[in-house]
LUMNU-496066 format. One record per residue (C-alpha): residue number from 1; x, y, z. Coordinates in steps of 0.25 Angstrom, whole numbers, plus 5000, padded with zeros to 4 digits. Example, Ala and Ser with C-alpha at 12.3 -4.5 7.8 and 13.67 -1.06 7.14 Angstrom:
residues 2
1,5049,4982,5031
2,5055,4996,5029
This chain:
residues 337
1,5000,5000,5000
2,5008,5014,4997
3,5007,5025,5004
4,5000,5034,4994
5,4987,5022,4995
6,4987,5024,5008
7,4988,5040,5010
8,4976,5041,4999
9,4969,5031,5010
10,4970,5041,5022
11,4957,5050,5022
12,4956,5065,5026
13,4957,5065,5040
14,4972,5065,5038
15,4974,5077,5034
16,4990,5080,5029
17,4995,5073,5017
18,5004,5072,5028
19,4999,5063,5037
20,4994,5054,5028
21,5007,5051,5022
22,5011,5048,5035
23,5001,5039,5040
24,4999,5031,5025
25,5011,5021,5029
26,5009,5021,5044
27,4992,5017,5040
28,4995,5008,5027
29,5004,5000,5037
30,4990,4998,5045
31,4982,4994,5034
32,4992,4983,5032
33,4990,4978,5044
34,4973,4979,5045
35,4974,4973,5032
36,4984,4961,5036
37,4975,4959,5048
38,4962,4958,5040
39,4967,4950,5031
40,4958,4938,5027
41,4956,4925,5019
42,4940,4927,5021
43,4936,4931,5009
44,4924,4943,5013
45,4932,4944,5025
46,4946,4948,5016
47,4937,4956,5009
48,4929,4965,5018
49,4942,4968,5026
50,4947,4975,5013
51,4936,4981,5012
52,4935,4988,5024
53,4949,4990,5024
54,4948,4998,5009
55,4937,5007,5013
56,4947,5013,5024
57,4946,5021,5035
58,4951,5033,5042
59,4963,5025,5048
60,4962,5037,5060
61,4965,5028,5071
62,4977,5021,5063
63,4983,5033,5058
64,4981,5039,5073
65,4987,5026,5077
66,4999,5028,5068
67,5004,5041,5072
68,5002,5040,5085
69,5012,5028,5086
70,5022,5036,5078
71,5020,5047,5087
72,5022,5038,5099
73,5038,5035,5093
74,5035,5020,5087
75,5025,5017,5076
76,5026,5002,5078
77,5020,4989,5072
78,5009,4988,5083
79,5006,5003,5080
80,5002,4999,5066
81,4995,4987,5071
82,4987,4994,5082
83,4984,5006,5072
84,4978,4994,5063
85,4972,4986,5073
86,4965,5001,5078
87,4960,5003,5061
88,4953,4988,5062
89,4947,4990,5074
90,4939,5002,5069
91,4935,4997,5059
92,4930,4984,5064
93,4922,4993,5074
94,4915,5000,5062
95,4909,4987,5056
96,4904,4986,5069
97,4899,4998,5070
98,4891,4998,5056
99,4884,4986,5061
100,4880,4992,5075
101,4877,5004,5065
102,4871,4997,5053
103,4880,5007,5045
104,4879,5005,5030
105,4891,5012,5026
106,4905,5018,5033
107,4914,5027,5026
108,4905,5029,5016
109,4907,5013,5013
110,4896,5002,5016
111,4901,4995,5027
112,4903,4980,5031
113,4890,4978,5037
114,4882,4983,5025
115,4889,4975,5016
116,4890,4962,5024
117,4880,4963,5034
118,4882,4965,5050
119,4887,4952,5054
120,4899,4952,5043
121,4902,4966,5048
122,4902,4964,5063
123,4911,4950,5060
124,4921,4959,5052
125,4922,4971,5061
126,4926,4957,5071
127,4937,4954,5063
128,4943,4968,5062
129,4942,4968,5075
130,4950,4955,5077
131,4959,4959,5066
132,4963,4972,5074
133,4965,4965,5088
134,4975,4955,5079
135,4983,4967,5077
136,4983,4973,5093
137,4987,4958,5096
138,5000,4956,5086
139,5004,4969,5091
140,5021,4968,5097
141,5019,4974,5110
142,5008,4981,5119
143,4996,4972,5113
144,4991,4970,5126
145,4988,4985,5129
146,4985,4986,5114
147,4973,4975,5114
148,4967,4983,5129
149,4968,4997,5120
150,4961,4991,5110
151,4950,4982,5118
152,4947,4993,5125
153,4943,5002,5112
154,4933,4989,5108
155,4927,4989,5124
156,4926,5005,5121
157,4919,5003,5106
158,4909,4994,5110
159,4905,5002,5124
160,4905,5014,5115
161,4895,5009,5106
162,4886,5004,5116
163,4885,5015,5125
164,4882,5023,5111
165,4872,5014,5107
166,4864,5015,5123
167,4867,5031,5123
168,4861,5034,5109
169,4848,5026,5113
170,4845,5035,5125
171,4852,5049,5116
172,4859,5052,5132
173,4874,5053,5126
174,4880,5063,5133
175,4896,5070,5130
176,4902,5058,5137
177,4893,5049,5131
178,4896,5052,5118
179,4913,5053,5121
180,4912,5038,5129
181,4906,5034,5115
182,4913,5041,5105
183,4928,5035,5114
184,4922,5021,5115
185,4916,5022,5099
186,4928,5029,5093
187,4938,5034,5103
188,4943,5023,5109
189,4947,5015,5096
190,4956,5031,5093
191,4961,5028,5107
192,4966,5013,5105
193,4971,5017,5091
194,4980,5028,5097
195,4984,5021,5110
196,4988,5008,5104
197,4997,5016,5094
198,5003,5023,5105
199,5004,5008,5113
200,5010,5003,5100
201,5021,5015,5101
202,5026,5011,5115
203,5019,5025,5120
204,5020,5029,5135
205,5009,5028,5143
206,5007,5043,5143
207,5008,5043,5129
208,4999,5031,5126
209,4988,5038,5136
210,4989,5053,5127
211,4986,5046,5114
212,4975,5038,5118
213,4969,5052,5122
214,4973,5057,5108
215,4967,5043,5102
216,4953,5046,5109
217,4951,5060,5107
218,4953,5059,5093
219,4945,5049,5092
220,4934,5056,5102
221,4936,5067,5090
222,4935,5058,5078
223,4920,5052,5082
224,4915,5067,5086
225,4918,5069,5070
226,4911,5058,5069
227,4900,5062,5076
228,4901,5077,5068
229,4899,5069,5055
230,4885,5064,5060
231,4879,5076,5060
232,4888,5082,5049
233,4889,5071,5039
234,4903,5067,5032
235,4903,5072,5019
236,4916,5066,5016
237,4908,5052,5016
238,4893,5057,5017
239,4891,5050,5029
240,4875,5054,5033
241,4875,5062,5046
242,4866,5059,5056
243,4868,5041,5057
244,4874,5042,5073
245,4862,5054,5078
246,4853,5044,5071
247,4856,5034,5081
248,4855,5041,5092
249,4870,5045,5094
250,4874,5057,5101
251,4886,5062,5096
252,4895,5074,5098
253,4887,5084,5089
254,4875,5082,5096
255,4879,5083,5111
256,4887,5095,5108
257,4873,5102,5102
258,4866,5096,5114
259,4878,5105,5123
260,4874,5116,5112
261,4859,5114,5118
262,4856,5109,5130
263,4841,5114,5132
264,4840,5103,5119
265,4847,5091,5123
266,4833,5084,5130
267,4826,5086,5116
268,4837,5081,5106
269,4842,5069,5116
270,4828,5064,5115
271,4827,5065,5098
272,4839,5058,5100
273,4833,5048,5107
274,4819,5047,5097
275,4829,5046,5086
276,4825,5031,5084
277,4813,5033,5080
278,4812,5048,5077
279,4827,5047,5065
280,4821,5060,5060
281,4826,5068,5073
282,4840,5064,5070
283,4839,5078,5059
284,4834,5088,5071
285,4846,5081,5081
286,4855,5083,5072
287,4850,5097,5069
288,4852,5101,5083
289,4867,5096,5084
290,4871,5103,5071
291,4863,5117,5077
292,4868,5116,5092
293,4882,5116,5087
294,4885,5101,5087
295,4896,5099,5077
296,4901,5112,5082
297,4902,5105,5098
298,4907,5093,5092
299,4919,5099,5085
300,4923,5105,5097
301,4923,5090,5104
302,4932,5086,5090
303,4942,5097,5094
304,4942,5096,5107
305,4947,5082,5107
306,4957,5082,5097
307,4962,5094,5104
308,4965,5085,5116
309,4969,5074,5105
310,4980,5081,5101
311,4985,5086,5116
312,4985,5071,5118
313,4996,5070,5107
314,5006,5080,5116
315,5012,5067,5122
316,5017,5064,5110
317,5031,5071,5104
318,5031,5078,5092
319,5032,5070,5082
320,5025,5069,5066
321,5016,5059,5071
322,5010,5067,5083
323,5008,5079,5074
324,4999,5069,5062
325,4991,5065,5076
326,4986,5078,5078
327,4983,5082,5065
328,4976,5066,5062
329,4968,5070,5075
330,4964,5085,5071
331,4959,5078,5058
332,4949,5068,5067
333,4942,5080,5069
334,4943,5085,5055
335,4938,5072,5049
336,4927,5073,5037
337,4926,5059,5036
């Protein structure tokens, strides 16, 4: 694979030719590694895997990953296994999700489970996931802490979903609420990715400690994007705003208009709650978030903890790699897509 392939791969959130350059060796290196553990002789198996694998990702946690092991002094063999073992885990948790979700298509593609139903889907998100504890297992040193980091992100997915799924049937998500599920959902996994790079460097304790706060709030950031894109729309995908309110989700646009309005919060929790049988309010909800300063309330959330993100990186000396994590980090709270 040469490096120009890999560079015309990288989507926009990385901004500078710069840093994709940089990263294209350092992430081809990864994919060689998911693809060598996917490998298959199962024939719809072999091929599903390539599949997935083509329609590409993001790679943020990887390429987070990457730079942070450089930037810890030693960008090692287990630092290319984690980065990879962190790429399979998300995505074996997003074929889960579209069954849980019923989700007809992801990144503007259909996805497993319209294709092959929910069964197939649910038994290929398994094998990534086995495929990606392979990898945290044939790790040279510190597999041990590495398989805890990691257990701990799937205990943290799973509670996360739950405690969405009761919270959204009641509409009674408050701020911390809403951050326990957006850490458990989509921090945590930011969190692992960084602090098994830096575990795979031979980091301090100290310094293992700073970048698992850098890990999270970036990823606290990258799902209040997220969040944005629901009452917004992604026109770089077309994405249809309004799926998550539909269901009954509250997300960051929504409490901060609720702060906005106070004397309104009885009256909009409870259409919220009539949203199963009344879909229609979801327009007037939705309405409300985007007049009472909503997005507005939860850009300032975005900034806010990338600001901090980017304190945490102080441990760290100065060094190229540093610098690309703070500018890959401004860029999670610049993401069109």
């Amino acid at each position: 694979m040469s490096k120009t392939t890999v560079v015309s791969r990288l989507p926009s959130v990385y901004c500078s030719k710069s840093l994709k350059e940089f990263l294209a060796p350092q992430l081809a290196e990864v994919r060689v590694r998911m693809e060598e553990a996917l490998r298959s002789d199962v024939g719809l198996l072999g091929r599903t895997n390539a599949s997935v694998l083509a329609s590409g990702g993001k790679m943020i946690r990887p390429a987070m990953a990457l730079l942070i092991a450089g930037a810890c002094g030693n960008l090692s063999e287990d630092s290319y296994r984690f980065a990879a073992a962190t790429e399979l885990l998300h995505n074996a948790t997003l074929m889960h999700d579209d069954v849980v979700d019923s989700a007809g298509e992801r990144r503007g593609q259909p996805t497993v489970s319209s294709i092959l139903g929910a069964g197939p889907a649910v038994l290929l998100g398994d094998y990534w996931l086995v495929k990606a504890m392979g990898l945290i297992l044939s790790s040279e040193r510190s597999t041990l802490r590495a398989v805890g980091v990691f257990s701990k992100t799937l205990s943290d997915l799973a509670e996360g979903e739950l405690l969405q799924m009761e919270l959204s049937a009641s509409a009674l998500t408050r701020w911390e609420d809403y951050r326990r599920i957006v850490y458990c959902k989509t921090a945590s996994l930011f969190e692992a990715a960084a602090v098994s790079a830096a575990i795979s460097a031979g980091a301090a304790e100290e310094v293992i400690d700073a970048i698992g706060r850098f890990g999270s709030l970036c990823g606290l950031a990258f799902q209040i994007r997220d969040d944005i894109f629901d009452y917004v729309g992604t026109p770089s995908i077309g994405k249809p705003v309004g799926i998550d309110l539909k269901e009954g989700k509250i997300t960051a646009p929504l409490l901060a208009a609720l702060d906005e309005a106070p004397s309104e919060e009885a009256s909009v929790r409870e259409k919220v709650r009539r949203l199963g049988s009344e879909p229609g309010l979801a327009a007037e909800i939705r309405e409300f978030a985007l007049s009472h300063r909503g997005i507005e309330g939860a850009e300032a959330k975005i900034v806010e903890n990338l600001e901090n993100a980017v304190k945490a990186l102080s441990i760290l000396p100065d060094s190229r790699e540093k610098s690309y994590l703070s500018e890959l980090a401004r860029h999670i709270g610049e993401r069109t897509t």
